[in-house]
ZAKOLKE-448601 format. One record per residue (C-alpha): x, y, z; residue number from 0; residue in three letters. Coordinates in pm, whole numbers, padded with zeros to 5 digits, always signed. Each point is the difference from the previous one (the first is absolute). Layout:
<rs>
{c1->X | c2->Y | c3->Z | marba->NUM | paza->Ala}
...
</rs>
This chain:
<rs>
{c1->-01940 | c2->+01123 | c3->-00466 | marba->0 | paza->Unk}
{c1->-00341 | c2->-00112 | c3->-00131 | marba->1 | paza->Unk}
{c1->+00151 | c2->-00323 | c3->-00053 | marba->2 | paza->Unk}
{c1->+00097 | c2->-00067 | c3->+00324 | marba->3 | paza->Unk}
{c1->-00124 | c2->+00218 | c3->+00229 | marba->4 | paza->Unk}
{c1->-00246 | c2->-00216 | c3->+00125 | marba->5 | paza->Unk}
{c1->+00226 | c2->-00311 | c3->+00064 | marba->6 | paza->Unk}
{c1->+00275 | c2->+00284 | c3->+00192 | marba->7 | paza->Unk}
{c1->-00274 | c2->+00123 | c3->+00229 | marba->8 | paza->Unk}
{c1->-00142 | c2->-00315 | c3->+00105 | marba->9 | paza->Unk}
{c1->+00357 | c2->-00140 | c3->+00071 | marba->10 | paza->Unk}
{c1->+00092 | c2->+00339 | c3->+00195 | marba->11 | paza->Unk}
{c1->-00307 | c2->-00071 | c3->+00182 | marba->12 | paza->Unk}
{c1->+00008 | c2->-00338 | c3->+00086 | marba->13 | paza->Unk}
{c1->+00359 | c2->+00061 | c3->+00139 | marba->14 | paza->Unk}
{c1->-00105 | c2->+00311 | c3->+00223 | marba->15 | paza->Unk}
{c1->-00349 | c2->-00044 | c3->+00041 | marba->16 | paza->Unk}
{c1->-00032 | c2->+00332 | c3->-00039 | marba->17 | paza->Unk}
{c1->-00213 | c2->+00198 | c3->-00262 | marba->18 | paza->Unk}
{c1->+00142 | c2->+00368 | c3->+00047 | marba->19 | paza->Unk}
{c1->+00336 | c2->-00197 | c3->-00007 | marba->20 | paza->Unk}
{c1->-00074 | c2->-00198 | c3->-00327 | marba->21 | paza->Unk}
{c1->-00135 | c2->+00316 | c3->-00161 | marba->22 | paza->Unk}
{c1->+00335 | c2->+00198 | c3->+00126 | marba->23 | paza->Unk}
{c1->+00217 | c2->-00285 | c3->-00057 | marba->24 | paza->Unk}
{c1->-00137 | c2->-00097 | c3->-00374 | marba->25 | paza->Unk}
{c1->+00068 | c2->+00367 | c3->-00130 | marba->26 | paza->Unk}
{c1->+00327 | c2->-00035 | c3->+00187 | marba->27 | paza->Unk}
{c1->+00097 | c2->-00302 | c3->-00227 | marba->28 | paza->Unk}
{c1->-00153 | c2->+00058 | c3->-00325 | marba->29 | paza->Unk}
{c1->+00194 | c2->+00372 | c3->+00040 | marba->30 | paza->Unk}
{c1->+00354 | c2->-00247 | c3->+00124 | marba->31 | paza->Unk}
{c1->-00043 | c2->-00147 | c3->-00371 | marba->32 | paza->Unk}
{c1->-00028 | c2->+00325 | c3->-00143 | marba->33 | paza->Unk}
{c1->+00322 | c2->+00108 | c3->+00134 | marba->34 | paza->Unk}
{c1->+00204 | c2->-00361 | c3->-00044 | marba->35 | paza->Unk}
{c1->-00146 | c2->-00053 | c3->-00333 | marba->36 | paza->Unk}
{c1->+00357 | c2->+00060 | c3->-00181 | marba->37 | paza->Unk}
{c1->+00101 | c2->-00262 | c3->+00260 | marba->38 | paza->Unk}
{c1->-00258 | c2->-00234 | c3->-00097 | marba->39 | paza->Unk}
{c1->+00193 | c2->-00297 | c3->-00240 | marba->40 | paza->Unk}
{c1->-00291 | c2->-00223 | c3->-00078 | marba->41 | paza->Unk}
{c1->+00107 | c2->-00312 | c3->+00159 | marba->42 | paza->Unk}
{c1->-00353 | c2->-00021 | c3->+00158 | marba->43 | paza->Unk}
{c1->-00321 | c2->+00037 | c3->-00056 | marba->44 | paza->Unk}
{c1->-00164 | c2->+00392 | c3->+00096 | marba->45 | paza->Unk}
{c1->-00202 | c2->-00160 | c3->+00210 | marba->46 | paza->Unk}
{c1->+00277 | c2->-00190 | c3->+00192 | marba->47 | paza->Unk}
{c1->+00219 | c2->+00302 | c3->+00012 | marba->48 | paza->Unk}
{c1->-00319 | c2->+00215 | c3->+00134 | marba->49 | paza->Unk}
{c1->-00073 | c2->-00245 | c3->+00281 | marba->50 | paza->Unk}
{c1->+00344 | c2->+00006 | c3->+00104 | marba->51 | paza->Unk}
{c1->-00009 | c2->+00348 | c3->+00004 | marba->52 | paza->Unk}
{c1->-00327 | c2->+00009 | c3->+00196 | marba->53 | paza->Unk}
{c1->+00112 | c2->-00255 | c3->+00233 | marba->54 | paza->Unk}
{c1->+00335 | c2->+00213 | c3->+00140 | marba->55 | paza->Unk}
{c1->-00209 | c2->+00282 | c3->+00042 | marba->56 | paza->Unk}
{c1->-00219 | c2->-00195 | c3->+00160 | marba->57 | paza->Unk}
{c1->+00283 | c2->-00127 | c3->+00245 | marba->58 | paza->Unk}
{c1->+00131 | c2->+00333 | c3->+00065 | marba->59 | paza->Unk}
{c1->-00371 | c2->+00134 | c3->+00079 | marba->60 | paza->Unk}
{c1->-00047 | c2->-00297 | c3->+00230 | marba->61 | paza->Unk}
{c1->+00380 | c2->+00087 | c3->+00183 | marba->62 | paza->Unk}
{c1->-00093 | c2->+00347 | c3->+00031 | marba->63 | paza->Unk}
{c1->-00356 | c2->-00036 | c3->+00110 | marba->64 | paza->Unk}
{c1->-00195 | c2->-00182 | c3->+00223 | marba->65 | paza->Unk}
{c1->-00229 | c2->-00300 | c3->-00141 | marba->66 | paza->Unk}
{c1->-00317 | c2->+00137 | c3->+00016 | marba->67 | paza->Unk}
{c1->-00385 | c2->-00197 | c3->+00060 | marba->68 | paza->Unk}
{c1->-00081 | c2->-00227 | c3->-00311 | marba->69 | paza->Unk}
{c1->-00255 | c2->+00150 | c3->-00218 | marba->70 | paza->Unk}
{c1->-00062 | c2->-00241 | c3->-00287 | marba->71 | paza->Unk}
{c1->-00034 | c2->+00108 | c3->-00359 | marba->72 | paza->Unk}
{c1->-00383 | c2->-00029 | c3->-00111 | marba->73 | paza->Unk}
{c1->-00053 | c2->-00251 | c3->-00329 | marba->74 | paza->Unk}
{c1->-00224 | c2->+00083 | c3->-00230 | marba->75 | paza->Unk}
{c1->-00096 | c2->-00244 | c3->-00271 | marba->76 | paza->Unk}
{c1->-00243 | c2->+00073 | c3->-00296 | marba->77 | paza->Unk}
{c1->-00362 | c2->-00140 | c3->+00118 | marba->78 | paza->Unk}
{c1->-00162 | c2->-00207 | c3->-00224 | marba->79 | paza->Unk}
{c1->-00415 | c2->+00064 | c3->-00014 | marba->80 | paza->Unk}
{c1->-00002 | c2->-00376 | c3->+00031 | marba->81 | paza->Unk}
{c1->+00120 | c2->-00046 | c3->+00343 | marba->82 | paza->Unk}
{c1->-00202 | c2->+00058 | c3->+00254 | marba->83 | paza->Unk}
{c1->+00049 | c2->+00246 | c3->+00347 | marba->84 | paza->Unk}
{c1->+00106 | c2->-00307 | c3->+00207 | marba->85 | paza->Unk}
{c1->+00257 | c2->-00142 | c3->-00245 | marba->86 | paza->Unk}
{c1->+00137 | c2->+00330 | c3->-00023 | marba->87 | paza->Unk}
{c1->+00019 | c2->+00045 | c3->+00397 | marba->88 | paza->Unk}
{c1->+00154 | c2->-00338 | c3->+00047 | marba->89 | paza->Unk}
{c1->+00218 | c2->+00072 | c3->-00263 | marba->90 | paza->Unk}
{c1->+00103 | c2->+00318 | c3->+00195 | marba->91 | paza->Unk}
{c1->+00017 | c2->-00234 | c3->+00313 | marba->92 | paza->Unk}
{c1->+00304 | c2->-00235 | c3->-00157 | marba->93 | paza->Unk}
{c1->+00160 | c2->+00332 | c3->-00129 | marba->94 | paza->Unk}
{c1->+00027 | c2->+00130 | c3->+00293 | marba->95 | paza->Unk}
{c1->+00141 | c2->-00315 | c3->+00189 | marba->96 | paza->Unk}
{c1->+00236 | c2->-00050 | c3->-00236 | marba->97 | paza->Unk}
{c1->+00129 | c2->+00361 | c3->+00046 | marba->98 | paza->Unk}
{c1->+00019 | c2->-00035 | c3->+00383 | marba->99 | paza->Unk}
{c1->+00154 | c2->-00290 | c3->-00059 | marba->100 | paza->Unk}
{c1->+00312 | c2->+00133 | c3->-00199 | marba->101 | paza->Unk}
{c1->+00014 | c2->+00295 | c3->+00223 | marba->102 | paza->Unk}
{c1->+00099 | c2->-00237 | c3->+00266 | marba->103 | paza->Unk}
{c1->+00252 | c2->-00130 | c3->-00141 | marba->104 | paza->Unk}
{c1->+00392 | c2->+00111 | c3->+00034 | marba->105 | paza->Unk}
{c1->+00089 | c2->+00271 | c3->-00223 | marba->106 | paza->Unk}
{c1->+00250 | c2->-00239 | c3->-00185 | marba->107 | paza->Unk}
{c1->-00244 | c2->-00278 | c3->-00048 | marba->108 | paza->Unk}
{c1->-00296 | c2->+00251 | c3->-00077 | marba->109 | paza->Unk}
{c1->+00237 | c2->+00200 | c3->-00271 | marba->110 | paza->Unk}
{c1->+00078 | c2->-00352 | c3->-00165 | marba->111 | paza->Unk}
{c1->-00293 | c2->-00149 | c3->-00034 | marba->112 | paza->Unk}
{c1->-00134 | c2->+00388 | c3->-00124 | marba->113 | paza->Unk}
{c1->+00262 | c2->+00031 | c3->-00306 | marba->114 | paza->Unk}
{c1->-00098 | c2->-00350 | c3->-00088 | marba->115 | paza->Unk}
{c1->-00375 | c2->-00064 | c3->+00035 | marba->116 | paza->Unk}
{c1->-00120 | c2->+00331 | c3->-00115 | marba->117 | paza->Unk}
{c1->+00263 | c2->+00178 | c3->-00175 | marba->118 | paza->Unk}
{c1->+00088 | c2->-00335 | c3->-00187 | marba->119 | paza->Unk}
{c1->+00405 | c2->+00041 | c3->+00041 | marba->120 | paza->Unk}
{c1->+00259 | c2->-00295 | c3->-00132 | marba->121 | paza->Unk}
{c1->+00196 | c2->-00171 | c3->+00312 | marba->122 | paza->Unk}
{c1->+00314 | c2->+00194 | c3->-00156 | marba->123 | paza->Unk}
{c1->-00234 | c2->+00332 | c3->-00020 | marba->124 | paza->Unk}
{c1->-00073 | c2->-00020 | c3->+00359 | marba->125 | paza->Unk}
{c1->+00360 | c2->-00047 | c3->+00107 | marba->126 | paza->Unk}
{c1->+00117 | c2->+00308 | c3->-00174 | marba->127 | paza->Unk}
{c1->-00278 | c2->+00207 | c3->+00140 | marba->128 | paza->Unk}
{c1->+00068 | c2->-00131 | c3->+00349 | marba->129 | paza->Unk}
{c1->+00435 | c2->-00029 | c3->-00089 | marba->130 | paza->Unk}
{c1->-00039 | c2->-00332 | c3->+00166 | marba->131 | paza->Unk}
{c1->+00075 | c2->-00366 | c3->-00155 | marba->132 | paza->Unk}
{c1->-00268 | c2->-00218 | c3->-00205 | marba->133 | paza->Unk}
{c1->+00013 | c2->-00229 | c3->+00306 | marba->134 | paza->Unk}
{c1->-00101 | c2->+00227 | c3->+00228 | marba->135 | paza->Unk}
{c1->-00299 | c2->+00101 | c3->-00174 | marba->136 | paza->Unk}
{c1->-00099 | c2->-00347 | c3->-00065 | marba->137 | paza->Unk}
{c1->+00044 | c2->-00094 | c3->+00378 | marba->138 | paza->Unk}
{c1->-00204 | c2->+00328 | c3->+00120 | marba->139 | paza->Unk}
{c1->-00260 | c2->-00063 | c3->-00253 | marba->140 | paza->Unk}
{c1->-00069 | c2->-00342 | c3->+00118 | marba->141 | paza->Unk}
{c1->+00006 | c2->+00116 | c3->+00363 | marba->142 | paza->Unk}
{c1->-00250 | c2->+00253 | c3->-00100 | marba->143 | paza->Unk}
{c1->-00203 | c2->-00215 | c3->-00154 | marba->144 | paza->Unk}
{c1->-00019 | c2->-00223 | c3->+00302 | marba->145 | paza->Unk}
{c1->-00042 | c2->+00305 | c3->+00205 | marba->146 | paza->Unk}
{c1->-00281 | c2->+00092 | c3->-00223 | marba->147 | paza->Unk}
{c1->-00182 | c2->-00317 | c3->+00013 | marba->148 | paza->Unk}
{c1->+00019 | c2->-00015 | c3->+00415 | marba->149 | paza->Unk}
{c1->-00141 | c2->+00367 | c3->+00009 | marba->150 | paza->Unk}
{c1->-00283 | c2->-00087 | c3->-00276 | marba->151 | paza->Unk}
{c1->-00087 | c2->-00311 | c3->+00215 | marba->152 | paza->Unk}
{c1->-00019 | c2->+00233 | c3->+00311 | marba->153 | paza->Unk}
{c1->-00224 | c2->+00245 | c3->-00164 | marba->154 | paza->Unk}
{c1->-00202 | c2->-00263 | c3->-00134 | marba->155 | paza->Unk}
{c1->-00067 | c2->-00130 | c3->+00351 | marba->156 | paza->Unk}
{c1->-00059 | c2->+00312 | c3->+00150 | marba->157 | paza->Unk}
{c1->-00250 | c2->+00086 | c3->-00242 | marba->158 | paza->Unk}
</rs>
């Protein structure tokens, strides 16, 4: 749980966009391990089998429950006594765009490109947490990363 904790939270989250729910929903899976443990046969990583975990309950939360407004995660960085108050607010600025800008995407895109930019999953890892083929994850990771691109444009211009 210390291990991974952090990584099953964030995923919960970024698939409900929900904090209560990622703080219900993380217990929920880390206490689903507990329990299937004996069941558990090694073939993955901990980490893949804990975000595959995290990502059914996050399905069945999200059948059950109505999607609620986007809230997004703050990120907190160590500050450096280098940097000065306006590198750290623009800084802060791209964060944030970046963040609205995966929000928007579609859950499948925005789960993809999640489990492989910032959890750091294998093609094959991916596919096994999301029980779909190595194809399809490459095909919704490059759609997501077009997606991504478009939205970071947009915010750009708005800005």
């Amino acid at each position: 749980m210390e291990a991974y904790s952090g990584d099953v939270w964030n995923y919960v989250f970024l698939l409900t966009r929900d904090r209560e729910a990622a703080d219900d929903l993380t217990q929920e899976v880390f206490l689903s391990a507990l329990r299937g443990l004996r069941r558990f046969e090694g073939r993955s990583a901990p980490k893949t089998w804990l975000l595959a975990i995290a990502r059914n309950a996050s399905l069945n939360w999200r059948k059950s429950s109505f999607v609620r407004r986007v809230r997004l995660v703050g990120f907190v960085r160590p500050s450096s006594s280098q940097r000065s108050a306006e590198q750290e607010a623009l800084e802060k600025m791209g964060i944030r765009a970046i963040w609205r800008s995966v929000m928007k995407l579609p859950v499948k895109q925005r789960e993809v490109l999640l489990l492989d930019a910032h959890h750091g999953l294998s093609y094959s890892e991916i596919a096994r947490v999301l029980n779909v083929s190595e194809g399809t994850v490459k095909s919704r990771l490059h759609r997501a990363r077009a997606r991504m691109e478009i939205l970071l444009m947009e915010e750009g211009a708005d800005s």
